[in-house]
N, C-alpha and C positions, 0 to 999 in steps of 0.2 A: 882018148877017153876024157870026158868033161870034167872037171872038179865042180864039184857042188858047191850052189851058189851059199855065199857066206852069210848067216842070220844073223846081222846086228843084233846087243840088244836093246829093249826101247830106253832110251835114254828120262830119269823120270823129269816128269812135269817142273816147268820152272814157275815158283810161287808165285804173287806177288808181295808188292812190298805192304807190311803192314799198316801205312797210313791208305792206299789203294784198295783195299780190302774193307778198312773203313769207311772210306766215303761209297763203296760199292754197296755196304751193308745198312746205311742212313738213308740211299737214294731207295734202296729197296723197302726200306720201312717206311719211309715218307711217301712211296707211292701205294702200300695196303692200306699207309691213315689219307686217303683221297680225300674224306671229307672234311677234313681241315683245310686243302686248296680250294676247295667249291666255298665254304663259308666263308675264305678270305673275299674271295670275288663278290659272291651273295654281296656281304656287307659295304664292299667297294661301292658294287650297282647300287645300292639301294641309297648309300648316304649320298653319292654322288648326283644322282638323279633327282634329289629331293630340293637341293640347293637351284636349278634351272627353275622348280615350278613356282619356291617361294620368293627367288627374284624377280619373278617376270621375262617376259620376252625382249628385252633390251640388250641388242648385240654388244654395247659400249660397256656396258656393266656385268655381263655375263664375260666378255673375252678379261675384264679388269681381275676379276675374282677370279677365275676359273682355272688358273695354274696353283694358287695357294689352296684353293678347295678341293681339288687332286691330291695337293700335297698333302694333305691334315688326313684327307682321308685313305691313302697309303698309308701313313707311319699307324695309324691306328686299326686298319686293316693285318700290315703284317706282325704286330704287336701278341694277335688271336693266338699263333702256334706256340708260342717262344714258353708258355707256362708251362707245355709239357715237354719239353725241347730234353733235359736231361732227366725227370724224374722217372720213368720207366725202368729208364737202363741203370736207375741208382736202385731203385727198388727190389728188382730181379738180380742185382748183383753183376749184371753187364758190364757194369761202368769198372767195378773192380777188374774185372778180367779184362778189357781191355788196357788197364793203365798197366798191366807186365808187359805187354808188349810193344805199348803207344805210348810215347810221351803225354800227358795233360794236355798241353796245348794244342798237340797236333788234333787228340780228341774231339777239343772244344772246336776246333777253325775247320775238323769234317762236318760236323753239325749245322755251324754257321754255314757254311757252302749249301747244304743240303739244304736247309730252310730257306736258302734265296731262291735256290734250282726252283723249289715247292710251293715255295710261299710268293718272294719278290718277284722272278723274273713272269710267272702266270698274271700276276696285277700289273706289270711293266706292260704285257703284252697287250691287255684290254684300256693299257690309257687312250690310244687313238681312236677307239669306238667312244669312250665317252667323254674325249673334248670335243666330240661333234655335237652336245648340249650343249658346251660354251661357246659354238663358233669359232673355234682358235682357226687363226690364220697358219697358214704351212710353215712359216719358220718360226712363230712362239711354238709348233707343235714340236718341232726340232729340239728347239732347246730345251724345251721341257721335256722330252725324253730321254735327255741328255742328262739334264740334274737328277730327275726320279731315278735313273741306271746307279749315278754316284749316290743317290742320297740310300738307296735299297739296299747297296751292295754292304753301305756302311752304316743301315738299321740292324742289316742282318750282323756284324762284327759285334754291334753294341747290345744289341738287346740278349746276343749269347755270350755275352761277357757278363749280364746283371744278374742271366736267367744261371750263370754257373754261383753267380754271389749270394743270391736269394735262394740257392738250393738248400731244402732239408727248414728252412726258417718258417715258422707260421704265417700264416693267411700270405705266401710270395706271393697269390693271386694279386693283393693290393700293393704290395711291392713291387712288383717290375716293372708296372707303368709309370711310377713313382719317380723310380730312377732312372727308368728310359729315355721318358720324354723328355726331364729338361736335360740331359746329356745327345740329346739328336735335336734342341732348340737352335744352335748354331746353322744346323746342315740347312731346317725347315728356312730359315731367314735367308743364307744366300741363295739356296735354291729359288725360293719366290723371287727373290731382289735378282736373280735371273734372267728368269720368265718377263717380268715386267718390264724390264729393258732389254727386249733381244740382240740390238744390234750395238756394236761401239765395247771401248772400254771397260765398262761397267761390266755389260754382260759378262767380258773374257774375263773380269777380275773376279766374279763372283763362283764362275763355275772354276776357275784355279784355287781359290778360296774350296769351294766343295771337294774338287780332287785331293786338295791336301790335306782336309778331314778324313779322307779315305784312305789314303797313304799314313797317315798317323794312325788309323784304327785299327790297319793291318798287320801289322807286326802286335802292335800294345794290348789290345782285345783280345787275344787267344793267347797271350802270355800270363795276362791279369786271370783271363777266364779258366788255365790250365791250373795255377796255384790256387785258385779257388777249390776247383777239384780237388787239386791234392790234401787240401787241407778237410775237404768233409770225409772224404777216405778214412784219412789219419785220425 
């Protein structure tokens, strides 16, 4: 006679870990606000485009300018999300219920993530379409996809470091580019001082120079940007 087969029973679901839940819950919200990524682009195309017709058709003067004019036109492209980057979740009270079970910073550094996923890395991916108006030759294209990676990664760090400083304070619309941009003025200068010498020394000193702006923003950005937080809670 057969003994019946044994019914385990179902073992429950393993969580995940609360900072994974987080960034799953920003990548989700970041993708119902879509048109925040199409506007960064919009705006990308339009200023980038506009700089080829007022220069002229001059390969020498178009490849010259045309890594700094990407650049300028990035950082002020992914600048557009970063004002409503935590007010929502401060608003509705989100932002509270997450800090019981999220540390501040880790909050602040899901956010950052999700506005590069959203914001950076979509303008990252359309730089090769429009240095085909500057003419860039294949390896300034290189490296300049190299610096706009570090310089994006480490817009994204700083500008959700200013956007947790300016939270809750009047007109932060005028505020955050305020403080943004001359704290990502460094990135902008080696990043160009790059581009314009791709090969040799210089170049590798400039983009180790950017790496190390990004390796400094990554830890100090979401620590600055978590005690910000805590402190508008409080």
């Amino acid at each position: 006679m057969q003994t019946p087969p044994v019914h385990e029973e179902p073992t429950s679901k393993k969580t995940l870990h609360p900072l994974l839940l987080h960034l799953r819950r920003e990548l989700h919200l970041a993708r119902l606000n879509g048109a925040e990524t199409v506007g960064g682009l919009l705006f990308l195309t339009v200023c980038s485009t506009l700089f080829p017709l007022a220069l002229g058709p001059t390969p020498a003067l178009l490849q010259q300018t045309g890594p700094a004019i990407l650049w300028v036109c990035t950082l002020l492209a992914s600048l557009l999300p970063l004002e409503r980057l935590y007010d929502e979740d401060a608003e509705d009270g989100s932002l509270d219920m997450l800090q019981i079970t999220l540390h501040p910073a880790f909050i602040a550094l899901g956010k950052m993530f999700a506005h590069w996923v959203t914001g950076g890395l979509p303008i990252l991916l359309a730089t090769p379409l429009l240095a085909l108006f500057f003419q860039l030759p294949a390896h300034n294209l290189t490296v300049l996809m190299l610096s706009l990676t570090l310089g994006s990664l480490t817009l994204s760090l700083t500008g959700g470091m200013t956007a947790a400083i300016t939270l809750g304070a009047r007109r932060n619309s005028l505020l955050l580019p305020v403080l943004t941009l001359p704290l990502m003025t460094p990135g902008l200068i080696f990043g160009t001082l790059a581009c314009t010498t791709p090969t040799g020394t210089a170049c590798t000193a400039n983009l180790s120079l950017l790496a190390a702006l990004f390796l400094l923003a990554l830890p100090g950005c979401p620590l600055i940007a978590g005690a910000s937080l805590k402190e508008a809670r409080g």
